[in-house]
MIMIFI-354083 format. One record per residue (C-alpha): x, y, z; residue number from 1. Coordinates in Angstrom, 3 decimals, m for minus. Last residue first. Example, Ala and Ser with C-alpha at 12.3 -4.5 7.8 and 13.67 -1.06 7.14 Angstrom:
BEGIN
<node><X>13.670</X><Y>m1.060</Y><Z>7.140</Z><n>2</n></node>
<node><X>12.300</X><Y>m4.500</Y><Z>7.800</Z><n>1</n></node>
% end
This chain:
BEGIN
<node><X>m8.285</X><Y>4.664</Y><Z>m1.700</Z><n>302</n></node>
<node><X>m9.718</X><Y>3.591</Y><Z>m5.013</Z><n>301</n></node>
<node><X>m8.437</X><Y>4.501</Y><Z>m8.098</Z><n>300</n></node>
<node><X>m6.195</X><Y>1.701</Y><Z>m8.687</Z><n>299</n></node>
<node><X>m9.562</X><Y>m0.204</Y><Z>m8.347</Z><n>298</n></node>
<node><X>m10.797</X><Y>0.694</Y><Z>m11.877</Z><n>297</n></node>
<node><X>m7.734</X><Y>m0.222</Y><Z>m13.865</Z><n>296</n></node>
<node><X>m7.987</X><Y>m3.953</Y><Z>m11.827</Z><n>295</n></node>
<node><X>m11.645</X><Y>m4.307</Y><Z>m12.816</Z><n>294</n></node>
<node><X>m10.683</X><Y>m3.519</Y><Z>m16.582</Z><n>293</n></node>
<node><X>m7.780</X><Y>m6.352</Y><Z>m16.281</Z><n>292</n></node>
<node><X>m10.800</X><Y>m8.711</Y><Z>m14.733</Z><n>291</n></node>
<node><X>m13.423</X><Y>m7.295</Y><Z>m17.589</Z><n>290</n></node>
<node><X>m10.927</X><Y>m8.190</Y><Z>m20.416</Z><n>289</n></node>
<node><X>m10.013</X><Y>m11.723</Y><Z>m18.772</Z><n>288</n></node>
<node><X>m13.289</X><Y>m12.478</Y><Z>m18.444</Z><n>287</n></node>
<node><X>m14.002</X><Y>m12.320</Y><Z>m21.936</Z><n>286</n></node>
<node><X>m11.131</X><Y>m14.030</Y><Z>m22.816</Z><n>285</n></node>
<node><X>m12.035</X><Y>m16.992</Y><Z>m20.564</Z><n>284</n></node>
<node><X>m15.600</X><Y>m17.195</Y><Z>m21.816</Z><n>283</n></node>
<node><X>m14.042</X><Y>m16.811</Y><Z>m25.576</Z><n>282</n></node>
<node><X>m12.257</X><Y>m20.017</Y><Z>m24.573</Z><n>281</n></node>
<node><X>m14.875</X><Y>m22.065</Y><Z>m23.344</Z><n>280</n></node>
<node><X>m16.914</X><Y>m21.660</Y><Z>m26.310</Z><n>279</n></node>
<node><X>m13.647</X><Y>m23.053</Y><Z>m28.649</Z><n>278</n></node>
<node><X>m12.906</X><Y>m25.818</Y><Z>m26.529</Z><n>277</n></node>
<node><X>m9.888</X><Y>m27.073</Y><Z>m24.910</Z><n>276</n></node>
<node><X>m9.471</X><Y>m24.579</Y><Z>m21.794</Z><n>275</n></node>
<node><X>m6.830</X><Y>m25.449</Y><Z>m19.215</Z><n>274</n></node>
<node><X>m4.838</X><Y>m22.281</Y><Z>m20.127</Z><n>273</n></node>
<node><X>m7.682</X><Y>m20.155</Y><Z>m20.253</Z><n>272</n></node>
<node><X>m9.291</X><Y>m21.453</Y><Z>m16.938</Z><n>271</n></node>
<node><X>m5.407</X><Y>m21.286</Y><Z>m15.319</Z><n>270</n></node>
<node><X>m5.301</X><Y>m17.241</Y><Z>m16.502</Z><n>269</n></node>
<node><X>m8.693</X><Y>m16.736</Y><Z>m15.249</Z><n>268</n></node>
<node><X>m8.286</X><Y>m17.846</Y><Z>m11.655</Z><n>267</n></node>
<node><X>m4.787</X><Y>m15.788</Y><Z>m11.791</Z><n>266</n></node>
<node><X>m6.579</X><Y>m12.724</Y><Z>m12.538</Z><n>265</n></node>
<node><X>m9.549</X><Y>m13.108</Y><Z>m10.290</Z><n>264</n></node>
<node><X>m6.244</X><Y>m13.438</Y><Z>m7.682</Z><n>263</n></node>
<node><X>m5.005</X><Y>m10.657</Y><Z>m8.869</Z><n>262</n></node>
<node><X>m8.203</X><Y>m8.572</Y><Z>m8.773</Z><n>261</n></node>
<node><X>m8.232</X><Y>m9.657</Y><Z>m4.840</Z><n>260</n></node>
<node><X>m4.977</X><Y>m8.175</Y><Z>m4.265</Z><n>259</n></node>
<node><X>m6.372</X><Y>m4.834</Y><Z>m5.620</Z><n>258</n></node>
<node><X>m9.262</X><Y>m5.317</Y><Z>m3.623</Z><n>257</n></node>
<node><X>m7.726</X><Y>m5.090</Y><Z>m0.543</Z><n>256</n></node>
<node><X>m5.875</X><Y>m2.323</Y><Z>m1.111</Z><n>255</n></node>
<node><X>m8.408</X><Y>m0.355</Y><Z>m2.555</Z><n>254</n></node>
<node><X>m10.391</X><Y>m1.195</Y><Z>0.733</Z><n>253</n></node>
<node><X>m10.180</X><Y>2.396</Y><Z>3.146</Z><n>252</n></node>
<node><X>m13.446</X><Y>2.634</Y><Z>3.540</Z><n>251</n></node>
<node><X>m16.883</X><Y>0.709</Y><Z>2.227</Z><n>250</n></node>
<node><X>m18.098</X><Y>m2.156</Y><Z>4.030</Z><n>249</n></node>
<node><X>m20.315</X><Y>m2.685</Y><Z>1.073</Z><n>248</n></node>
<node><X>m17.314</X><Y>m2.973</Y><Z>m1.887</Z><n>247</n></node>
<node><X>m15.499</X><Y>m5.119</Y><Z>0.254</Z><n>246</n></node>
<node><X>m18.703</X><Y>m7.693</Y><Z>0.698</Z><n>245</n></node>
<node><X>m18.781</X><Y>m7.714</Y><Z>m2.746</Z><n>244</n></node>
<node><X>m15.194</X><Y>m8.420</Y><Z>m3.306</Z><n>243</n></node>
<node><X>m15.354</X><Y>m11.306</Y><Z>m0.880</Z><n>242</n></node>
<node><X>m18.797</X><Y>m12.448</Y><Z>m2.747</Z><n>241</n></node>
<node><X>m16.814</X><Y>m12.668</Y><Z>m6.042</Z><n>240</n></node>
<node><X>m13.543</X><Y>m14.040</Y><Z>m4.563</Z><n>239</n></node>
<node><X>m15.541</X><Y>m16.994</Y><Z>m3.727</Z><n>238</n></node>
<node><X>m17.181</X><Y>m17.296</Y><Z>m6.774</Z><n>237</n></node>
<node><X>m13.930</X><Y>m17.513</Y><Z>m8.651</Z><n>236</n></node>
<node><X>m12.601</X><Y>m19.860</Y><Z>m6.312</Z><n>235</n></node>
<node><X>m15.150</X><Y>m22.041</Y><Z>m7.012</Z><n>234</n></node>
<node><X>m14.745</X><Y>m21.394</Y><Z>m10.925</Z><n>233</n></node>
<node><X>m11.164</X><Y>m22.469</Y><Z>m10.444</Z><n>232</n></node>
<node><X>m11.745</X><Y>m25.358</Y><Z>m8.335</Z><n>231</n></node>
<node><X>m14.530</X><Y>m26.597</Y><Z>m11.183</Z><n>230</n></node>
<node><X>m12.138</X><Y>m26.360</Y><Z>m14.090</Z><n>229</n></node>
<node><X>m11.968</X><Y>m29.857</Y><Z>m15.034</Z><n>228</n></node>
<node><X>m10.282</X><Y>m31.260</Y><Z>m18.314</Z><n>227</n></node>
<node><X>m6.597</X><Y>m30.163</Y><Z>m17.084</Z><n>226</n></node>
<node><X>m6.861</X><Y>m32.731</Y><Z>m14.011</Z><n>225</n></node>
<node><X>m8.937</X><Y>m35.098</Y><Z>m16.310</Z><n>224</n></node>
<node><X>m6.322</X><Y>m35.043</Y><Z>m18.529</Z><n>223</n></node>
<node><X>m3.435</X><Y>m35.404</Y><Z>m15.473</Z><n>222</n></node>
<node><X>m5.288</X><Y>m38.243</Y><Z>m14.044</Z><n>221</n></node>
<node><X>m5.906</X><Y>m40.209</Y><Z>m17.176</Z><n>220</n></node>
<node><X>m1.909</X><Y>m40.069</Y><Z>m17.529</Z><n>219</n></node>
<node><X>m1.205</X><Y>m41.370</Y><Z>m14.017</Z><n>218</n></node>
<node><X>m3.774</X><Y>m44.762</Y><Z>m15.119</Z><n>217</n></node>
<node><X>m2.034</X><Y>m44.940</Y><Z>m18.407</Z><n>216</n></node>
<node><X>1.566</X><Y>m44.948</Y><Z>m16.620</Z><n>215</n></node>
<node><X>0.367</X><Y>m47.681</Y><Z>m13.745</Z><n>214</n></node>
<node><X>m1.645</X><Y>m49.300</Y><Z>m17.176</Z><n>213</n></node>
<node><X>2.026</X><Y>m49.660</Y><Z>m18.958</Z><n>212</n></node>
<node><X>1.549</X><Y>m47.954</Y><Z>m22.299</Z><n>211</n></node>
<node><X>2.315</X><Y>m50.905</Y><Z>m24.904</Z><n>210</n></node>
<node><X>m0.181</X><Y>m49.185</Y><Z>m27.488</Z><n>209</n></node>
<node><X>1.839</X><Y>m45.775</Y><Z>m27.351</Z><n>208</n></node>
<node><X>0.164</X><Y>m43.496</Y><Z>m30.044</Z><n>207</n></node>
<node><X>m2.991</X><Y>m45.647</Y><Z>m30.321</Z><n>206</n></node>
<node><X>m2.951</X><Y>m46.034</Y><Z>m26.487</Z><n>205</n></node>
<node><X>m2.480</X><Y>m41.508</Y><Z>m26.314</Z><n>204</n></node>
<node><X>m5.508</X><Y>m41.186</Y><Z>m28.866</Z><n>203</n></node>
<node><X>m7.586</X><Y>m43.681</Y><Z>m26.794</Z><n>202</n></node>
<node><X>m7.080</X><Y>m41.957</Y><Z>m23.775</Z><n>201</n></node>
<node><X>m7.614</X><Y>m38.727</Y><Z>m25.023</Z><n>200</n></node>
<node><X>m11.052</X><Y>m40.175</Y><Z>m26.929</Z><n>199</n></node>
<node><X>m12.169</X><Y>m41.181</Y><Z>m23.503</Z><n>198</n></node>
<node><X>m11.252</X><Y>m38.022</Y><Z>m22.267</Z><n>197</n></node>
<node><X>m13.845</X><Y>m36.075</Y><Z>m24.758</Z><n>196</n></node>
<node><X>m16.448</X><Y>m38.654</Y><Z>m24.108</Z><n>195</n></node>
<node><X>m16.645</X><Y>m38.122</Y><Z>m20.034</Z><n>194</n></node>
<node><X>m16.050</X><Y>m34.261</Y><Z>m20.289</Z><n>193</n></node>
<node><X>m18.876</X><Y>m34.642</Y><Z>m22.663</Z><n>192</n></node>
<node><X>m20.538</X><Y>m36.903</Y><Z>m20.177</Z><n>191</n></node>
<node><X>m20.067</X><Y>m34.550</Y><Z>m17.282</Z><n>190</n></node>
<node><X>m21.373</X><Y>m31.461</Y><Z>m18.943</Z><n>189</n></node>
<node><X>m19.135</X><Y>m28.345</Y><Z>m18.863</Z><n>188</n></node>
<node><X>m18.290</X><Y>m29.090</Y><Z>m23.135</Z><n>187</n></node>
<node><X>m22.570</X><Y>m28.022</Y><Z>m22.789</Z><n>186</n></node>
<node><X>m21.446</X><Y>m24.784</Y><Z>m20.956</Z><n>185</n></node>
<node><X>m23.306</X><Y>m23.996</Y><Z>m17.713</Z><n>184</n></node>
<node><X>m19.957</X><Y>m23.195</Y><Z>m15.737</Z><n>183</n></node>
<node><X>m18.893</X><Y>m21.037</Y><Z>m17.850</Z><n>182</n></node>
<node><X>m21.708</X><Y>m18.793</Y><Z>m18.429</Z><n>181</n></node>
<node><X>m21.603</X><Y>m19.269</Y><Z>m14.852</Z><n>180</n></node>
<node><X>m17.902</X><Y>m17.573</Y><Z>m14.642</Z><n>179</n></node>
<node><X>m19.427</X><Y>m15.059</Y><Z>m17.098</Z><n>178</n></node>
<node><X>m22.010</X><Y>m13.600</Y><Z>m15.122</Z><n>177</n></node>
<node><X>m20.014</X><Y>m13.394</Y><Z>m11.650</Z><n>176</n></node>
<node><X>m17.245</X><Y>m11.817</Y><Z>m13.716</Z><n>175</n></node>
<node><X>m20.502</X><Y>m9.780</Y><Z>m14.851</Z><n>174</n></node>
<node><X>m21.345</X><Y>m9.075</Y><Z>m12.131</Z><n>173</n></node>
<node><X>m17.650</X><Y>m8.121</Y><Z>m10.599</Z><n>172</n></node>
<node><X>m17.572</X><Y>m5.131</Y><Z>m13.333</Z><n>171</n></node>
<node><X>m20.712</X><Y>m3.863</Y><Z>m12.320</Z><n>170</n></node>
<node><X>m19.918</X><Y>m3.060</Y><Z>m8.908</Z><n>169</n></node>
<node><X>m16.628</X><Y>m1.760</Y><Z>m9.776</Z><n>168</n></node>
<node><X>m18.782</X><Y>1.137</Y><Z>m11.906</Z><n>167</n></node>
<node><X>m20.973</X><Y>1.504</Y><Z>m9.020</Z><n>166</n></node>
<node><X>m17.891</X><Y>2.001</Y><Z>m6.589</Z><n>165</n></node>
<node><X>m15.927</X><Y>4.386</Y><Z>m9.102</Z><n>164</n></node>
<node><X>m19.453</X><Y>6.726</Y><Z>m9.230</Z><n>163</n></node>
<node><X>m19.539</X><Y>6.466</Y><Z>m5.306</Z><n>162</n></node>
<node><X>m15.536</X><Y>6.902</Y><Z>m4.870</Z><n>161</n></node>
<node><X>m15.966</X><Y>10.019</Y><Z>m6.870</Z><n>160</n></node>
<node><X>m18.478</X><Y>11.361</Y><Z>m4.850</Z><n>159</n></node>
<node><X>m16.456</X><Y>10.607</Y><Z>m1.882</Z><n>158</n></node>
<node><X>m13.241</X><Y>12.141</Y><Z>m3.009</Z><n>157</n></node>
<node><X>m15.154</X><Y>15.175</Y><Z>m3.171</Z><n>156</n></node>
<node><X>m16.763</X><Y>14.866</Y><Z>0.332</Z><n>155</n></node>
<node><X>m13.339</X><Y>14.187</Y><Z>1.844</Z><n>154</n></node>
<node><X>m11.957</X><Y>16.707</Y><Z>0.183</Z><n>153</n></node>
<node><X>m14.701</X><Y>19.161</Y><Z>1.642</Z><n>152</n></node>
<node><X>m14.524</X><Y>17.967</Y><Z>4.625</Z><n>151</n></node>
<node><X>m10.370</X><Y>18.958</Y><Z>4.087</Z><n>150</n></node>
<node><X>m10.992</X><Y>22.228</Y><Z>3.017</Z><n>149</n></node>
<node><X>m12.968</X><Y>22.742</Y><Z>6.183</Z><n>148</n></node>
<node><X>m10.591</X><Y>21.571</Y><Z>8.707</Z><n>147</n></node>
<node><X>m8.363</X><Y>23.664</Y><Z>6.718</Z><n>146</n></node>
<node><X>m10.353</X><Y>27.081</Y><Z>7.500</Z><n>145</n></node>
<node><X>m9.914</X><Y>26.313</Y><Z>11.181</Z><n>144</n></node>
<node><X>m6.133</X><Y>25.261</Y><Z>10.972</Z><n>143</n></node>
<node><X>m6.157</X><Y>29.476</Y><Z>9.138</Z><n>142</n></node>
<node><X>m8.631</X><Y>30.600</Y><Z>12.101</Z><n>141</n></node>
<node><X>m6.308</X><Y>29.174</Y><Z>14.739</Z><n>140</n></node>
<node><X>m3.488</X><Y>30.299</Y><Z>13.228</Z><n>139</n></node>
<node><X>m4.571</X><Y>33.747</Y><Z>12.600</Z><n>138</n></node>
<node><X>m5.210</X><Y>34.038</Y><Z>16.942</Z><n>137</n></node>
<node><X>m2.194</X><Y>32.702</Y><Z>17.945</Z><n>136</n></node>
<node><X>m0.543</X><Y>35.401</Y><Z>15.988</Z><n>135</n></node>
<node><X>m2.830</X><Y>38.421</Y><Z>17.288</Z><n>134</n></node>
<node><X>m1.989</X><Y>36.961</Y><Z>20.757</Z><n>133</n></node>
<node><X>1.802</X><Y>36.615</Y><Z>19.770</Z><n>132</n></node>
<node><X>1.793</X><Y>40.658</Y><Z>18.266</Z><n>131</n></node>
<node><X>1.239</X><Y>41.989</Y><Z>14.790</Z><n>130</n></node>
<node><X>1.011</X><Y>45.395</Y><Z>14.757</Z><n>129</n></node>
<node><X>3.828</X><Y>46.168</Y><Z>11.696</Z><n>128</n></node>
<node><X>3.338</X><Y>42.349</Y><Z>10.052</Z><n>127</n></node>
<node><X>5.423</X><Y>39.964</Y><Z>9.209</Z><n>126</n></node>
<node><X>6.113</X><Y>37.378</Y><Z>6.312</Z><n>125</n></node>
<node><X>9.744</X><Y>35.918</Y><Z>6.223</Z><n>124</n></node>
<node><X>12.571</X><Y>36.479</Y><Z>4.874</Z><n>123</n></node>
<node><X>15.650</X><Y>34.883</Y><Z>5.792</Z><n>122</n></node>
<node><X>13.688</X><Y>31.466</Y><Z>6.564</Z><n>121</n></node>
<node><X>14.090</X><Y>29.633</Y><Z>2.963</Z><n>120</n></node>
<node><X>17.487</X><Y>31.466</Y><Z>1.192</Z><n>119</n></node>
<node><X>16.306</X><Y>33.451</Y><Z>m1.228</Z><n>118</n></node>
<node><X>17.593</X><Y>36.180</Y><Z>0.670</Z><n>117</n></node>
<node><X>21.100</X><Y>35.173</Y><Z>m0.102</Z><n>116</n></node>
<node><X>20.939</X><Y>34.601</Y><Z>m3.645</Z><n>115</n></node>
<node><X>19.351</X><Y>37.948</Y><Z>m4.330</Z><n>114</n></node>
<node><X>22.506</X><Y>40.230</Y><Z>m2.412</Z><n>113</n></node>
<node><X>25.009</X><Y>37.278</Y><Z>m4.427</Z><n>112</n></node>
<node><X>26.942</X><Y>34.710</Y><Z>m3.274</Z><n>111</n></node>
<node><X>31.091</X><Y>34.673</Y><Z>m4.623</Z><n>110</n></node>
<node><X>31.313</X><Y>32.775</Y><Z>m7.365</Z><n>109</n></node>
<node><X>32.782</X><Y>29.319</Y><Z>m6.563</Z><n>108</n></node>
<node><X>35.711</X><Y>26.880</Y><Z>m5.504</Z><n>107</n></node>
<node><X>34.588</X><Y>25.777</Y><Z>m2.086</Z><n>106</n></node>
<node><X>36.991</X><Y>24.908</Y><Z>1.190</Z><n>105</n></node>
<node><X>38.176</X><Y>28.977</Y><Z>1.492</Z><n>104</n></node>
<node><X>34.554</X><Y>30.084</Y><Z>1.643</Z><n>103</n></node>
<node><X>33.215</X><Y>27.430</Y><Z>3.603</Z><n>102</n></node>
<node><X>33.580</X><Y>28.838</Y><Z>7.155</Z><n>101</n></node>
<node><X>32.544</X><Y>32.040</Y><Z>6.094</Z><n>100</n></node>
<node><X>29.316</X><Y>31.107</Y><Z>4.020</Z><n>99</n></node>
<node><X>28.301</X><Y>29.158</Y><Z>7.422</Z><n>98</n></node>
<node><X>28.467</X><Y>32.179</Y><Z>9.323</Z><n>97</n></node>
<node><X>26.093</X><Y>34.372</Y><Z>7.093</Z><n>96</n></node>
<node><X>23.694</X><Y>31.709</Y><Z>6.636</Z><n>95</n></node>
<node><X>23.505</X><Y>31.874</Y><Z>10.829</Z><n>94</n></node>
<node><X>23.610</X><Y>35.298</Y><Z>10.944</Z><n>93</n></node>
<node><X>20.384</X><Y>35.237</Y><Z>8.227</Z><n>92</n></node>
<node><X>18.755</X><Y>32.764</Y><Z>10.003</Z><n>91</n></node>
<node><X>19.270</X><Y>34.820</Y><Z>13.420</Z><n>90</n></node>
<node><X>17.851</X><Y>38.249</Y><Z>11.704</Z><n>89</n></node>
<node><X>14.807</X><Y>37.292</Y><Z>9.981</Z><n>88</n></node>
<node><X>14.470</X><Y>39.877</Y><Z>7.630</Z><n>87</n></node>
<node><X>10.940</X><Y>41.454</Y><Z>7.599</Z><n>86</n></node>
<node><X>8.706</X><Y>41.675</Y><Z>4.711</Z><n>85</n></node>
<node><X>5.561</X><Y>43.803</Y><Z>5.663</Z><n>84</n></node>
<node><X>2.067</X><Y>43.351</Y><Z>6.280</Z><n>83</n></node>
<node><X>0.201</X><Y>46.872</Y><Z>6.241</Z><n>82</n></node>
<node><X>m3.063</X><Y>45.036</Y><Z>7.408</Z><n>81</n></node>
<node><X>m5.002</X><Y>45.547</Y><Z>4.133</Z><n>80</n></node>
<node><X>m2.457</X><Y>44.151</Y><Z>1.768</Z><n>79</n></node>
<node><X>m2.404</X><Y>40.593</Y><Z>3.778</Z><n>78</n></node>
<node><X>m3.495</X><Y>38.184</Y><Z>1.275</Z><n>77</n></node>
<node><X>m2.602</X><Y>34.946</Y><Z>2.107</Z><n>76</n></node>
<node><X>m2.212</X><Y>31.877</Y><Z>0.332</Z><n>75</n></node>
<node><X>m1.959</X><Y>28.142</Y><Z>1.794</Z><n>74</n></node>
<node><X>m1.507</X><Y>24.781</Y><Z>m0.581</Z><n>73</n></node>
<node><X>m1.810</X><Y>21.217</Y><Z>0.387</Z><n>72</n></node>
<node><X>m0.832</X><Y>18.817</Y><Z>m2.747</Z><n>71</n></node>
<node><X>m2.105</X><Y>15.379</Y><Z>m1.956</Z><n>70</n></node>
<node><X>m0.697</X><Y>11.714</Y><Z>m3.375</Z><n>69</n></node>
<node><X>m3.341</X><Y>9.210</Y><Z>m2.208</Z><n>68</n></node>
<node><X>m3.946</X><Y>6.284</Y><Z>0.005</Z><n>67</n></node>
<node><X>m4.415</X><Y>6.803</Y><Z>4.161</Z><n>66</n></node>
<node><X>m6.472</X><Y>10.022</Y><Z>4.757</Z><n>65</n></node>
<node><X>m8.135</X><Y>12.169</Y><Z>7.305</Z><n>64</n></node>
<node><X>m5.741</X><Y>11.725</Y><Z>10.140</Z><n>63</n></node>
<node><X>m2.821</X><Y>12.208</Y><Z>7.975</Z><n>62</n></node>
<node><X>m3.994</X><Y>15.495</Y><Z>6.283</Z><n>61</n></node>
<node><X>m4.713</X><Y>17.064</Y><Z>10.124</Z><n>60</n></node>
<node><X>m1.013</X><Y>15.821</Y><Z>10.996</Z><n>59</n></node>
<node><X>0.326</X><Y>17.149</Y><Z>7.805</Z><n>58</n></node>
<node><X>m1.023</X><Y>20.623</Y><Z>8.687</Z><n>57</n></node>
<node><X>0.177</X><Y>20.492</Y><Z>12.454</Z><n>56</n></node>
<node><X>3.269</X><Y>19.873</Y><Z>11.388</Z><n>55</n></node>
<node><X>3.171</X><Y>22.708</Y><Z>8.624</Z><n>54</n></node>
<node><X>2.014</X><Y>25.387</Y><Z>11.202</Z><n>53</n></node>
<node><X>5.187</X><Y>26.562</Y><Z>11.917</Z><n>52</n></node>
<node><X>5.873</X><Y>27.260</Y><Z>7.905</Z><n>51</n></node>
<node><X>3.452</X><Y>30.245</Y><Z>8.220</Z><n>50</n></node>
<node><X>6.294</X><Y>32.710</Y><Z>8.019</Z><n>49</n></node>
<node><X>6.671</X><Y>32.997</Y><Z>3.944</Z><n>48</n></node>
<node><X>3.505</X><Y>31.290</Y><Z>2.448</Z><n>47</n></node>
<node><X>2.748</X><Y>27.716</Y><Z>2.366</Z><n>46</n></node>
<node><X>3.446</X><Y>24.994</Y><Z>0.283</Z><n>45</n></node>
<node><X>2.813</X><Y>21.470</Y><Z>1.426</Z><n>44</n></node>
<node><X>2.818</X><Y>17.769</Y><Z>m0.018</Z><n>43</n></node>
<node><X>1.717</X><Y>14.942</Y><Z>1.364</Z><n>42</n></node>
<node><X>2.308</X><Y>11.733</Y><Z>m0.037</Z><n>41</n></node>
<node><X>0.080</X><Y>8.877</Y><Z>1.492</Z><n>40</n></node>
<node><X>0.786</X><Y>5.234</Y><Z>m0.380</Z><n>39</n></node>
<node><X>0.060</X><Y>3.364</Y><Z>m4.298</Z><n>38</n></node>
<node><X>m0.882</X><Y>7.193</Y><Z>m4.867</Z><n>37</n></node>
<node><X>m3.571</X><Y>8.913</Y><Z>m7.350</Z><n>36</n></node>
<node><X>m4.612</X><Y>12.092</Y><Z>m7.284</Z><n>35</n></node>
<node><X>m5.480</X><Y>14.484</Y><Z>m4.661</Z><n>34</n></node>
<node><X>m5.568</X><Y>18.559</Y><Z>m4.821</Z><n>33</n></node>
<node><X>m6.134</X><Y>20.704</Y><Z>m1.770</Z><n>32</n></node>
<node><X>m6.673</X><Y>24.346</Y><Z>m1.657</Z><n>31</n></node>
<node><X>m6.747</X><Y>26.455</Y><Z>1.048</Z><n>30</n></node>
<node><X>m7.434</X><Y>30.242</Y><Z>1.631</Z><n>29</n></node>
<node><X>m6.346</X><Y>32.983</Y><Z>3.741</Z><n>28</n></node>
<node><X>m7.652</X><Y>37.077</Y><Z>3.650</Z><n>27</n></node>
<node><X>m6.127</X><Y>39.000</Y><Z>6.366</Z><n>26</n></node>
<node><X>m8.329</X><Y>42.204</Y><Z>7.323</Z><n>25</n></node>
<node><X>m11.399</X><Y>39.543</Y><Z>6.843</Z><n>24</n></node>
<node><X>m10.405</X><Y>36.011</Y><Z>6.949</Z><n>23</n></node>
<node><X>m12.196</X><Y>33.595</Y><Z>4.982</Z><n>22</n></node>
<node><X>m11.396</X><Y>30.466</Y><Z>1.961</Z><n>21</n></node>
<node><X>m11.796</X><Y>26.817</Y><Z>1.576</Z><n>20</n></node>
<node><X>m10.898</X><Y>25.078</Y><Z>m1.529</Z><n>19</n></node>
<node><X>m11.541</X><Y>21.541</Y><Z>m2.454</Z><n>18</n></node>
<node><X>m10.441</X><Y>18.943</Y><Z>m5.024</Z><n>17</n></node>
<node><X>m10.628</X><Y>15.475</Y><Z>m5.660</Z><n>16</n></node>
<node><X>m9.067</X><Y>12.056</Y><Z>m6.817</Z><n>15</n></node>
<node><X>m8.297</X><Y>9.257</Y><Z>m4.481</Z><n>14</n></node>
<node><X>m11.546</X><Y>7.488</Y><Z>m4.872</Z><n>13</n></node>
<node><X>m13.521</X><Y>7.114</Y><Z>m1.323</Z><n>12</n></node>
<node><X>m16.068</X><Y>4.569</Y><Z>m0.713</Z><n>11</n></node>
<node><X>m18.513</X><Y>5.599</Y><Z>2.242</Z><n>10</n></node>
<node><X>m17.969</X><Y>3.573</Y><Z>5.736</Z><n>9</n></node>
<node><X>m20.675</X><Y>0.865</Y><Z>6.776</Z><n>8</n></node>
<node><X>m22.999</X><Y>1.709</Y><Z>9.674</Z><n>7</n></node>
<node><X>m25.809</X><Y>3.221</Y><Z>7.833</Z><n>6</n></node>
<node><X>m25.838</X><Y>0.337</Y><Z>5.307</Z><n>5</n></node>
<node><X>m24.231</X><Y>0.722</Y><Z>1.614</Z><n>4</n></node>
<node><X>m26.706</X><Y>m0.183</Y><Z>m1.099</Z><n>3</n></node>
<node><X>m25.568</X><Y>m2.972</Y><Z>m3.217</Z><n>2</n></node>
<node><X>m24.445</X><Y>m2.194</Y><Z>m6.411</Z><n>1</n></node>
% end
């Protein structure tokens, strides 16, 4: 693989994990999952009362990442600080208001003591000598503390998108390999492309000897024009260096690439098809198995 220069951005799989973790009276930690997502799914959970800082959360997340389905979870561990459950009083009116003006509408159980404060915002986290500066100051430390979980995604997902970018690396070799495998082929040689549609021609006048020449001259065209496969190797080397120049700007390519393993996918298809020789063949098969591994590969990639 080609080494990356100082100005070019590091690959990044969409796998990892990181955890970040402090506090002292009020202990909070992070930890952040990512897997595998055609787009960017974020997903939080945090602890009873914290929800205000969600926006903030998935903005932080966003700015970080494009590609990748990522679980954000927040725990706190408040025994030491006498935290309480408190009710909150205007959800609960509100809940309570809303069960009166459907009661008569709805054909169901009355709701239950549990049912009720289950309800997302009655209950929330709180604490005896907690006050707004206090407040102000746990979220700054807890958005703190996810700054660092998320370096520490970033680095995760970066060692993984080093391995994945050496093993992509090596997958367009030998695609590079194998198209001039192709290429150097003795049925590749111009007078056994020469003989082989001479004896076309002469099979097709021995089938129809009265072949008008306007006809024979259109059907020469179209076996030569399955004989040659030289605009599909071009385009084969071309979308070689393109992913290789992907590969060393680094970032955000998966995308990118993806669509390019399609198009190495329909180059090979049309060699295979136009092949008529047995080397040939196995040359296309070949590089059909290392384009559909190519394409596995890249589906990690961010």
């Amino acid at each position: 693989m080609r080494q990356l220069g100082a100005a070019h951005m590091a690959l990044q799989s969409m796998t990892g994990f990181a955890r970040a973790e402090g506090g002292a009276e009020l202990r909070w930690a992070w930890e952040l999952r990512s897997v595998n997502g055609k787009g960017l799914d974020i997903r939080i959970r945090m602890p009873p009362g914290m929800e205000r800082l969600e926006p903030a959360v998935r903005e932080q997340v966003a700015r970080r990442f494009s590609r990748g389905n990522i679980q954000v979870l927040l725990s706190l561990d408040g025994r030491a600080t006498g935290q309480r459950v408190v009710v909150n009083e205007a959800v609960l009116s509100q809940v309570i208001d809303a069960m009166a003006r459907i009661r008569d509408r709805v054909d169901a159980a009355p709701p239950t003591l549990d049912g009720i404060l289950s309800i997302r915002g009655v209950l929330e986290a709180g604490d005896e000598t907690a006050d707004a500066a206090g407040q102000a100051a746990l979220d700054e430390a807890v958005l703190a503390g996810l700054g660092e979980a998320l370096d520490g995604l970033v680095a995760s997902r970066q060692r993984e998108g080093s391995a994945l970018g050496t093993i992509l690396s090596g997958r367009i070799d030998e695609i590079a390999r194998l198209a001039g495998l192709a290429e150097s082929l003795p049925v590749r040689q111009p007078d056994v492309i020469r003989a082989r549609l001479a004896e076309q021609i002469a099979a097709l006048l021995d089938a129809v000897p009265a072949l008008d020449p306007d006809r024979l001259h259109q059907e020469a065209v179209i076996l030569a024009t399955k004989a040659d496969i030289r605009e599909e190797l071009d385009r084969l080397d071309a979308h070689v260096t393109a992913a290789r120049e992907l590969l060393a700007k680094g970032g955000a390519v998966g995308r990118r690439l993806d669509f390019l393993a399609q198009e190495f996918n329909r180059e090979v298809n049309t060699l295979c098809s136009k092949s008529n020789d047995r080397s040939l063949t196995a040359v296309g098969l070949d590089l059909k198995a290392v384009v559909d591994q190519l394409r596995e590969q890249i589906q990690n990639l961010e």
